[in-house]
SERO-4910 file (N, C-alpha, C, O; in steps of 0.05 Angstrom, whole numbers):
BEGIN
 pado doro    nc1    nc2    nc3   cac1   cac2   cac3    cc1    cc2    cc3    oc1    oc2    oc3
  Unk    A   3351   2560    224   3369   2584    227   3358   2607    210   3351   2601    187
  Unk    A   3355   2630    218   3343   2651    208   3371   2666    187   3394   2674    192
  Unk    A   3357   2665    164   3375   2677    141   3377   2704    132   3361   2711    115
  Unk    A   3401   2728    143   3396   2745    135   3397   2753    114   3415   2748     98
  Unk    A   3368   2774    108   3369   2776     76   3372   2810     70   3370   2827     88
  Unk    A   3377   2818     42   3381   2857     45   3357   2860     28   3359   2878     11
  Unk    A   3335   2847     29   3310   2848     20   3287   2856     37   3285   2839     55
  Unk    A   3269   2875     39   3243   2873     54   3225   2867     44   3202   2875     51
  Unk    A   3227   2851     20   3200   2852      1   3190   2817     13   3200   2795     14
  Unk    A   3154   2833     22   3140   2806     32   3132   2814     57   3113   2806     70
  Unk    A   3152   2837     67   3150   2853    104   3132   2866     90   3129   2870     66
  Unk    A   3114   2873    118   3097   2889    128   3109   2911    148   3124   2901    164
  Unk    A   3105   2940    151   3115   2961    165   3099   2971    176   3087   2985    159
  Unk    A   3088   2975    200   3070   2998    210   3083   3014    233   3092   3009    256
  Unk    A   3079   3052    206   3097   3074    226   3078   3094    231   3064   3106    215
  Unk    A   3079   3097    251   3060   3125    265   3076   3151    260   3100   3156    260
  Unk    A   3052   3166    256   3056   3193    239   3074   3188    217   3097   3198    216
  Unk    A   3064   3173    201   3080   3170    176   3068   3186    151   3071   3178    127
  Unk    A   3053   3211    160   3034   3225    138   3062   3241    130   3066   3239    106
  Unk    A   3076   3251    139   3083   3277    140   3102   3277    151   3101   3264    172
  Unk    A   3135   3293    142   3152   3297    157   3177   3276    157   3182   3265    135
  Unk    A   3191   3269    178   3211   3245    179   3191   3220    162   3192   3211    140
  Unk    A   3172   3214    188   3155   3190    183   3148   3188    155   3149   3165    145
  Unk    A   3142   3206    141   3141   3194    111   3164   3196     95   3161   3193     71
  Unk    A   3192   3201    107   3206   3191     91   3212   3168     96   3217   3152     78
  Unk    A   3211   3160    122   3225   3132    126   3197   3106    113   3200   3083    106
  Unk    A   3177   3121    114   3160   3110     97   3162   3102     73   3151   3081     66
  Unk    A   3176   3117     56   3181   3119     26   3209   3102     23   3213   3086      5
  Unk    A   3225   3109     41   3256   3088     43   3248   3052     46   3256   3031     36
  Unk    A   3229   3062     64   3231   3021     66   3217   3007     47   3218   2983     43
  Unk    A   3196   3031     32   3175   3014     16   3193   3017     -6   3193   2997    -20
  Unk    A   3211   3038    -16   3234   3033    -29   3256   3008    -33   3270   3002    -53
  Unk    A   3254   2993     -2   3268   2971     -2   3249   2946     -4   3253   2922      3
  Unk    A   3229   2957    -14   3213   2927    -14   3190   2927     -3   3171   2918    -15
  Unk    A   3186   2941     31   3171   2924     42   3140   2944     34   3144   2967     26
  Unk    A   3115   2934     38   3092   2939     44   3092   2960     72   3105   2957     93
  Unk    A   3076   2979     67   3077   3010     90   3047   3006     99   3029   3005     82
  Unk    A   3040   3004    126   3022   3020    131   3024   3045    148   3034   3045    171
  Unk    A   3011   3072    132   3015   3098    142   2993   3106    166   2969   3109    161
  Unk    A   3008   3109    193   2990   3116    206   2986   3151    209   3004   3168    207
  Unk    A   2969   3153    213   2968   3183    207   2933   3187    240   2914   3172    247
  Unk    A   2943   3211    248   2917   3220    264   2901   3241    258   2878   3238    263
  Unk    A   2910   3265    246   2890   3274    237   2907   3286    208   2897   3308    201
  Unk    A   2921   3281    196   2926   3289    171   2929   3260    145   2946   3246    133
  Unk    A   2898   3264    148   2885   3243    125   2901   3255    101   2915   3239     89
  Unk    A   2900   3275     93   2900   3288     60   2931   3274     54   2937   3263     34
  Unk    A   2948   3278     78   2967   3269     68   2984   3249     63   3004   3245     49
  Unk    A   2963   3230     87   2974   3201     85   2956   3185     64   2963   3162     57
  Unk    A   2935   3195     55   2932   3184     31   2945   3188      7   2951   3169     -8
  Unk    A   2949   3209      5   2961   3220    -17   2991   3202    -12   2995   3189    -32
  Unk    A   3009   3198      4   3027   3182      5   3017   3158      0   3032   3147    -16
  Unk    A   2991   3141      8   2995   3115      6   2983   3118    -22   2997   3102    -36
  Unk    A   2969   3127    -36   2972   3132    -69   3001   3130    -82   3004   3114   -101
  Unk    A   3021   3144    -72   3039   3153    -85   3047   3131    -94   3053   3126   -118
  Unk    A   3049   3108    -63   3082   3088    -67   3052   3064    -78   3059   3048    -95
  Unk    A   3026   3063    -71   3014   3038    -94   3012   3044   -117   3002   3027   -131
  Unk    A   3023   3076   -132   3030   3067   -159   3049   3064   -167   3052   3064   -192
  Unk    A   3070   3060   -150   3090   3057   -158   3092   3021   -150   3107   3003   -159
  Unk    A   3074   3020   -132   3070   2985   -126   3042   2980   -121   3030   2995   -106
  Unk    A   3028   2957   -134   2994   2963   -130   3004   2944   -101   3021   2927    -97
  Unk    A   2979   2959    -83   2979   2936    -60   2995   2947    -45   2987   2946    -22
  Unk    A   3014   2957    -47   3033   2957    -28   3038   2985      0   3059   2993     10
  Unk    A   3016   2993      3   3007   3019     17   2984   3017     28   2966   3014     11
  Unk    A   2973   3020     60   2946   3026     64   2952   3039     88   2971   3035    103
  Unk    A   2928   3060     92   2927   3072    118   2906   3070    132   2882   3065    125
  Unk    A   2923   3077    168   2918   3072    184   2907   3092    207   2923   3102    224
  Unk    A   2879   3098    207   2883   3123    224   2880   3122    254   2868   3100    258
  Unk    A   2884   3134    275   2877   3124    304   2896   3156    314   2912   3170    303
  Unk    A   2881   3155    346   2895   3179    365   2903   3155    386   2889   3142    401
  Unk    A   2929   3154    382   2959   3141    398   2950   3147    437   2961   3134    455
  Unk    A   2933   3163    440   2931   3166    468   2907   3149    481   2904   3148    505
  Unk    A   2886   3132    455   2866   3122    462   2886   3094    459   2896   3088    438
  Unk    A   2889   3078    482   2900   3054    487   2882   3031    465   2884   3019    444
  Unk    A   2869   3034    481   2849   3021    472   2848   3014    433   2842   2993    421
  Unk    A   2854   3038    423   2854   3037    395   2876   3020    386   2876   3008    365
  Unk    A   2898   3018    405   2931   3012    397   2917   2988    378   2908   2990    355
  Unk    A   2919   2968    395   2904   2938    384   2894   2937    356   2901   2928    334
  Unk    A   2873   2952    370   2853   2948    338   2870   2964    311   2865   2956    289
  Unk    A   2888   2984    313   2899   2986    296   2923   2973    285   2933   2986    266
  Unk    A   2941   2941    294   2949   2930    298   2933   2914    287   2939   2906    264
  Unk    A   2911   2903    299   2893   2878    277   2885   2889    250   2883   2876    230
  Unk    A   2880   2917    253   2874   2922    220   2890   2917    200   2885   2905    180
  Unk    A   2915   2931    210   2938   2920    188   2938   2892    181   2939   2882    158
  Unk    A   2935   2876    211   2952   2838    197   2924   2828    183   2927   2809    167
  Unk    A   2895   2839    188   2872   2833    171   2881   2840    143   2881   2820    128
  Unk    A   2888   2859    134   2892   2874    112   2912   2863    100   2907   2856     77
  Unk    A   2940   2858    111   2960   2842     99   2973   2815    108   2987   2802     92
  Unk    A   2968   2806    134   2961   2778    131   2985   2774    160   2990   2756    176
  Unk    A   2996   2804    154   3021   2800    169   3032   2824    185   3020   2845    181
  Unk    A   3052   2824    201   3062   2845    208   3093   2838    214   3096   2816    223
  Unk    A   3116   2852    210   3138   2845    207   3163   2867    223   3185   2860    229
  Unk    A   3151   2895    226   3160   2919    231   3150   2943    239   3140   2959    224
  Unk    A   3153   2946    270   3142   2971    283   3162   2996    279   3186   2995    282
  Unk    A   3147   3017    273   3161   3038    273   3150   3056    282   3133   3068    270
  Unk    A   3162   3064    319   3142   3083    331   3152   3108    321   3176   3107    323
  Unk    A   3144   3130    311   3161   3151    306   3136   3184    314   3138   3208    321
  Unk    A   3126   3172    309   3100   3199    321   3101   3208    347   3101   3189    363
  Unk    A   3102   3233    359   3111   3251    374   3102   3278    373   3102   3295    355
  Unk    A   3092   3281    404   3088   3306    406   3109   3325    418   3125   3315    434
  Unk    A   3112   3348    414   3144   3361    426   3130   3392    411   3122   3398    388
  Unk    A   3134   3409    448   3135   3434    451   3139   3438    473   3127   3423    489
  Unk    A   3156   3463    484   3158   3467    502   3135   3472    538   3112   3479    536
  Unk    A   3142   3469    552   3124   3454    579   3141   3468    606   3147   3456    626
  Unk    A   3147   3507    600   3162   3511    618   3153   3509    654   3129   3513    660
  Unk    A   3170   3505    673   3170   3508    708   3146   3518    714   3152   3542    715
  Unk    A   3123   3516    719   3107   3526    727   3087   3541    711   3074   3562    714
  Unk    A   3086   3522    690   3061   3533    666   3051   3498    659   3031   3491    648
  Unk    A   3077   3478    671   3052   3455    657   3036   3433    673   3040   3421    694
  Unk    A   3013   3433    653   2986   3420    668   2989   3393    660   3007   3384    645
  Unk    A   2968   3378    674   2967   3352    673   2961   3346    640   2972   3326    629
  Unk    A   2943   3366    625   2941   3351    596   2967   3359    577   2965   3357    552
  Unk    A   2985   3364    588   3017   3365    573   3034   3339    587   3049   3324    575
  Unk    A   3028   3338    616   3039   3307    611   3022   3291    606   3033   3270    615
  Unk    A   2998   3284    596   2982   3263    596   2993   3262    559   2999   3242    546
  Unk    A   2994   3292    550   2999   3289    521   3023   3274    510   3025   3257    493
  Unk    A   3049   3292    531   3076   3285    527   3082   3255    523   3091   3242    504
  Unk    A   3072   3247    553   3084   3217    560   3070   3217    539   3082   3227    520
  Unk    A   3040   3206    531   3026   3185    516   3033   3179    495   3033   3156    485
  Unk    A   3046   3210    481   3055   3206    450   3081   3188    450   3084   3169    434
  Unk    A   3106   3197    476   3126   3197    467   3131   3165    476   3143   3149    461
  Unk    A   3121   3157    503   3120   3131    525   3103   3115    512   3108   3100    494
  Unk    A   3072   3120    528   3054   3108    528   3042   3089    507   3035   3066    505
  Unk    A   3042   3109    496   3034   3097    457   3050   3081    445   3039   3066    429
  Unk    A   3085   3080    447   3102   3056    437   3102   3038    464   3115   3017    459
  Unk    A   3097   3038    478   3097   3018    503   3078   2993    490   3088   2971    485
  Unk    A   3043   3002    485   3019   2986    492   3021   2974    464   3015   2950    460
  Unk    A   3033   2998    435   3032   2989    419   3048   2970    409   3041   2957    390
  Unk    A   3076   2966    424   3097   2949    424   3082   2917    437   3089   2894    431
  Unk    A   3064   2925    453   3057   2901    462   3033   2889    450   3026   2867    458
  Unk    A   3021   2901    432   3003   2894    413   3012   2874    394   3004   2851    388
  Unk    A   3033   2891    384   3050   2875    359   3058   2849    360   3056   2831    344
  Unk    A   3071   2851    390   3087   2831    400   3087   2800    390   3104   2783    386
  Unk    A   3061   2800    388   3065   2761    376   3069   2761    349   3083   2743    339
  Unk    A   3056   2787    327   3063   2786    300   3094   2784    294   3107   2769    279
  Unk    A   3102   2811    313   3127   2807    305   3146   2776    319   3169   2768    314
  Unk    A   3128   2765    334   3152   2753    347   3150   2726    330   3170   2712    327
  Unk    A   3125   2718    320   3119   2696    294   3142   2704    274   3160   2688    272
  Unk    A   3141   2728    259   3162   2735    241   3187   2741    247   3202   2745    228
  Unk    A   3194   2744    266   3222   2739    276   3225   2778    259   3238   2784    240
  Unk    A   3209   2795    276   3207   2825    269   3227   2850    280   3243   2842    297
  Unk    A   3228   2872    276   3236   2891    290   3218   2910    307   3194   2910    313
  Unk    A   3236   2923    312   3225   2949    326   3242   2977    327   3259   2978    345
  Unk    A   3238   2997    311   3251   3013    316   3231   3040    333   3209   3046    323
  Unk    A   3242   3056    360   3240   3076    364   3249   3105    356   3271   3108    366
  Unk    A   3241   3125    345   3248   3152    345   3255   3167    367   3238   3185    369
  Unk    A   3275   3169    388   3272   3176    407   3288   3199    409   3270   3215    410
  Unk    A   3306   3211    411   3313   3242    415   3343   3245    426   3352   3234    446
  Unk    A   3357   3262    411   3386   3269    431   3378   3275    465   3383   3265    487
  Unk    A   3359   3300    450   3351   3314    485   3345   3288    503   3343   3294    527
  Unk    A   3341   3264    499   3334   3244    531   3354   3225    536   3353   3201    542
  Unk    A   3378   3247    533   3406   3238    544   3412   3275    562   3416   3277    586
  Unk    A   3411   3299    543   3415   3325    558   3395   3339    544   3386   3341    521
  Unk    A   3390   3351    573   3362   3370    580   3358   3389    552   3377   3393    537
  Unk    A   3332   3398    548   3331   3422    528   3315   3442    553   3302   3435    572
  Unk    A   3322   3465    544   3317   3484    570   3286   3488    565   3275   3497    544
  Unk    A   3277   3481    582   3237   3487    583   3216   3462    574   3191   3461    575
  Unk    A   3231   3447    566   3217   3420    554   3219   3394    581   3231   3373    584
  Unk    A   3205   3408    595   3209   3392    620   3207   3369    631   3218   3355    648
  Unk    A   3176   3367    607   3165   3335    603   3168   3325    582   3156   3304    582
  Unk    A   3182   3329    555   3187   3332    541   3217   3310    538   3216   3290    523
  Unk    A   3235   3315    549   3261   3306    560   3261   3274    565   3268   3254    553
  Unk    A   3245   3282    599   3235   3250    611   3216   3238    594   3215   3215    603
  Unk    A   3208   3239    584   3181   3229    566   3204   3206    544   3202   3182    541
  Unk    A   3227   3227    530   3236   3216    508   3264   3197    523   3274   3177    513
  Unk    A   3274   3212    558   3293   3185    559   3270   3166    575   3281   3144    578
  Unk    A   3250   3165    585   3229   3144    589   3237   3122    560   3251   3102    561
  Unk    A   3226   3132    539   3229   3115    516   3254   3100    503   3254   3077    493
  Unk    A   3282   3123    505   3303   3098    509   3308   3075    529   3324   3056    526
  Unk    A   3292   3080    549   3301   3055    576   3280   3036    557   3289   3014    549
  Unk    A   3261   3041    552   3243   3024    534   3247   3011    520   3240   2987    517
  Unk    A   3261   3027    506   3282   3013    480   3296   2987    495   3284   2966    497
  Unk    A   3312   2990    502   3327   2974    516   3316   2952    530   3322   2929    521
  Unk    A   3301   2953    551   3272   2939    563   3266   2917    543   3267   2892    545
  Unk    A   3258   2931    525   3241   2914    505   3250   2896    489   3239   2875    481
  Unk    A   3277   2905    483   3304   2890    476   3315   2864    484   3324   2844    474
  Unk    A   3313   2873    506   3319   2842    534   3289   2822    530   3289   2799    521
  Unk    A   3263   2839    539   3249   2826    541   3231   2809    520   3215   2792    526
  Unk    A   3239   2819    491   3231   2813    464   3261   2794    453   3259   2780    433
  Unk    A   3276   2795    461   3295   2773    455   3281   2738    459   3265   2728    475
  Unk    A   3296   2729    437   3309   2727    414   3292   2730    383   3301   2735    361
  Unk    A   3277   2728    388   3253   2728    365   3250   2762    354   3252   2766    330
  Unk    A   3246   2781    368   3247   2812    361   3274   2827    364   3284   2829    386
  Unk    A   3285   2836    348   3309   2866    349   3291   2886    364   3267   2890    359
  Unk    A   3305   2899    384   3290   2929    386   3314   2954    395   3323   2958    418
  Unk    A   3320   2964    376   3332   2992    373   3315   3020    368   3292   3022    363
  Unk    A   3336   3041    373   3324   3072    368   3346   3089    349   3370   3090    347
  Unk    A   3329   3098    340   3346   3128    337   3336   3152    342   3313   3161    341
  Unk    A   3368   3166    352   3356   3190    358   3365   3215    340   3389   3218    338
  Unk    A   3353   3230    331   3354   3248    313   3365   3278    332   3357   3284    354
  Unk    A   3384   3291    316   3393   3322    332   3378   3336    313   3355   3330    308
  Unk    A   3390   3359    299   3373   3374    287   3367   3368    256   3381   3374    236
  Unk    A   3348   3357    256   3345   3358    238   3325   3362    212   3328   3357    188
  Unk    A   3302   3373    226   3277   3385    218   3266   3408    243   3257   3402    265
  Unk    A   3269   3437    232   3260   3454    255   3238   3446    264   3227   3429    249
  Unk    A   3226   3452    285   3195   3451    291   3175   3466    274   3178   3490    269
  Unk    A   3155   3452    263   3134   3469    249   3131   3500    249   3130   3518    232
  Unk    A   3129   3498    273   3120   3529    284   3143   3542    279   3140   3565    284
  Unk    A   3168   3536    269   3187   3552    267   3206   3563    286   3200   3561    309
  Unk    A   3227   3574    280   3256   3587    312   3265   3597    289   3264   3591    266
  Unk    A   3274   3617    304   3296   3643    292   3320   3629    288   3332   3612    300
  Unk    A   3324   3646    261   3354   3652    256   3373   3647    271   3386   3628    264
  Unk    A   3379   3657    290   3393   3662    328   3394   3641    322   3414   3633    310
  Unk    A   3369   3622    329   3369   3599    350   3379   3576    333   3390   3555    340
  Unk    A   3374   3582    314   3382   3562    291   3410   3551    291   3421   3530    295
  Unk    A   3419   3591    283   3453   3585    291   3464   3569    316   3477   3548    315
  Unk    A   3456   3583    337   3460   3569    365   3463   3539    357   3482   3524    356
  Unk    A   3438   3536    352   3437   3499    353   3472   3489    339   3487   3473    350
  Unk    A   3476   3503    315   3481   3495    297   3517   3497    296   3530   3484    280
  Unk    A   3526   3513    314   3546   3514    327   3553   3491    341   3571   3475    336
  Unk    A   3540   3489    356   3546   3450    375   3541   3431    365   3533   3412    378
  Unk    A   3544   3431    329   3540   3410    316   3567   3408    297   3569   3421    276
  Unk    A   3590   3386    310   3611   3383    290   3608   3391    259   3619   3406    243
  Unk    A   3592   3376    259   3592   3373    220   3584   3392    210   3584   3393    185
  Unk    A   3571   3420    229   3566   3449    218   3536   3447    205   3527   3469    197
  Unk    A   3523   3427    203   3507   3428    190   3473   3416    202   3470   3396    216
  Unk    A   3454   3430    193   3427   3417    196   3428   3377    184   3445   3372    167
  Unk    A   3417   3361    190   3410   3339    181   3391   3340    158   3380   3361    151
  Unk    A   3387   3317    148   3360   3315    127   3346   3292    137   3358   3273    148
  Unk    A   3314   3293    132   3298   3272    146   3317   3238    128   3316   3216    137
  Unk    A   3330   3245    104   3340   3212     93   3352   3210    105   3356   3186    107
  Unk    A   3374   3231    127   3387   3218    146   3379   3193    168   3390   3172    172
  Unk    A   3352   3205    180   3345   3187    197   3332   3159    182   3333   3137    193
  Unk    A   3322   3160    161   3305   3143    145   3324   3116    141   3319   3092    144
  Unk    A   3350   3132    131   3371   3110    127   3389   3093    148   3402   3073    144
  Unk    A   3384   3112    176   3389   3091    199   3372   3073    200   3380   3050    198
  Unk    A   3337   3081    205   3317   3066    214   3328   3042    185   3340   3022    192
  Unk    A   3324   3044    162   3335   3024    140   3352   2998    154   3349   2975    160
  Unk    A   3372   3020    154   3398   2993    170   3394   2982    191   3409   2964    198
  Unk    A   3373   2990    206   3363   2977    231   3354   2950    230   3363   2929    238
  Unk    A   3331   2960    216   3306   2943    205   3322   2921    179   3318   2896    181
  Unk    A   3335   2929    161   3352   2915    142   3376   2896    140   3381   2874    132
  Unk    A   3389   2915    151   3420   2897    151   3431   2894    183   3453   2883    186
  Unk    A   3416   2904    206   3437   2903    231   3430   2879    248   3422   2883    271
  Unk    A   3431   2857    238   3416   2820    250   3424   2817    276   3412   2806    294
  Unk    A   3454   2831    278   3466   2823    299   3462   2858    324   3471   2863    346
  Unk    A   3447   2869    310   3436   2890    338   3421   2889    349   3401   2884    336
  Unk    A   3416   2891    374   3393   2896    391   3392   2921    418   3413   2919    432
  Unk    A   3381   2934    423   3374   2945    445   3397   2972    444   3411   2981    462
  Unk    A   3395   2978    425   3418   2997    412   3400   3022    403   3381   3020    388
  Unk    A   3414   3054    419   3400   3074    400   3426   3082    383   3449   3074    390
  Unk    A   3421   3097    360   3442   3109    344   3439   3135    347   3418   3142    337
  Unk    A   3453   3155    357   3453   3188    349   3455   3190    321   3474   3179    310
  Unk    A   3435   3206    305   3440   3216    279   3442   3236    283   3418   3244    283
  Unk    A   3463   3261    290   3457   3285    301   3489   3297    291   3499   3313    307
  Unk    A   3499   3294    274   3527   3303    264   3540   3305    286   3563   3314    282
  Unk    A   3537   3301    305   3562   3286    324   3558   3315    345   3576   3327    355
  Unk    A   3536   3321    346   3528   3344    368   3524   3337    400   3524   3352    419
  Unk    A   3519   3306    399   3518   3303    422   3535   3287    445   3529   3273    465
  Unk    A   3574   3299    425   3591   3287    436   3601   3312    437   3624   3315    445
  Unk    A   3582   3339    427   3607   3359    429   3595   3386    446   3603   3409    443
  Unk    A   3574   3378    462   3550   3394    480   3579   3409    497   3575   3425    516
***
């Protein structure tokens, strides 16, 4: 009988794009709860080192990174064997890396959906199925990052949308078909980190109006679902959570 415990210490974690952004907080939350991180990062080395420094001095050993581009299939694997080479084990996927910009009617090309899907589909699909026996030896999770918008449209994000509710049916999918040995849930985040590139004032507000609670999120918001996912929810599976201050009951 599998014993639930509110410990991760002894797990192994591997989260894509965990240099930077959400992904390294939920990076810092779980290695907070114990477990061993590997940070995958694609091209922002500076900073996923500098994270996996941070949390091995705060734990020796307990941080290494992982670098790979999520659209080369082929890599999924081998970055999947690097980790369980390195720590013996694997215990917890965390797809969370994503590409997202707009893709309006008649401006997008085949390398915006080749990008879209790969980041948002493609890449937790092959990599989910990489994992699959580690996690299913350790009786593991799986959490997805997947999006309010792939329940209702965002205006111009065309592939963008389908790409992210592609990944909740996934969720789910994977749920059924990774039963009993794997959990696999999502969350989906509303606003809660603008886009890099930045949005106006205006748009800000806009958003920010169709959000009950009045307010932007913080990346510990999502960090601390993915937590309870991965930590205390034994009895969930195939479940997304809105972290979105309740914006996407009040569209």
């Amino acid at each position: 009988m599998h014993i639930p415990t509110h410990t991760l210490e002894g797990q192994w974690v591997l989260i894509t794009g965990a240099g930077k952004r959400i992904g390294a907080c939920i990076a810092r939350t779980l290695h907070a709860a114990g477990a061993g991180v590997a940070v995958h990062y694609r091209g922002s080395a500076d900073a996923a080192n500098e994270l996996a420094a941070e949390l091995n001095a705060d734990r020796a050993g307990s941080a290494l990174t992982v670098q790979g581009d999520l659209l080369d299939v082929a890599r999924l694997a081998q970055m999947v064997d690097h980790v369980v080479e390195q720590t013996g084990r694997l215990d917890v996927l965390v797809n969370n890396a994503s590409s997202f910009y707009p893709t309006p009617l008649g401006e997008i090309t085949p390398e915006h959906w080749e990008d879209l899907m790969g980041t948002n589909l493609k890449a937790p699909l092959f990599l989910s199925q990489a994992a699959a026996p580690q996690l299913q030896a350790n009786q593991g999770t799986i959490v997805n990052i997947v999006d309010i918008h792939s329940q209702r449209p965002l205006r111009h994000h065309t592939v963008y949308g389908p790409a992210k509710a592609a990944l909740a049916m996934l969720t789910r999918t994977l749920a059924r078909d990774l039963a009993p040995d794997v959990r696999v849930n999502g969350v989906s985040p509303g606003a809660i980190l603008w886009p890099e590139d930045g949005v106006s004032d205006s748009y800000q507000e806009s958003v920010l109006k169709q959000v009950p609670l009045r307010r932007a999120g913080e990346p510990q918001d999502i960090a601390d679902c993915v937590l309870y996912l991965v930590r205390d929810a034994h009895y969930v599976t195939g479940q997304i959570i809105a972290v979105d201050g309740g914006r996407s009951i009040g569209w």
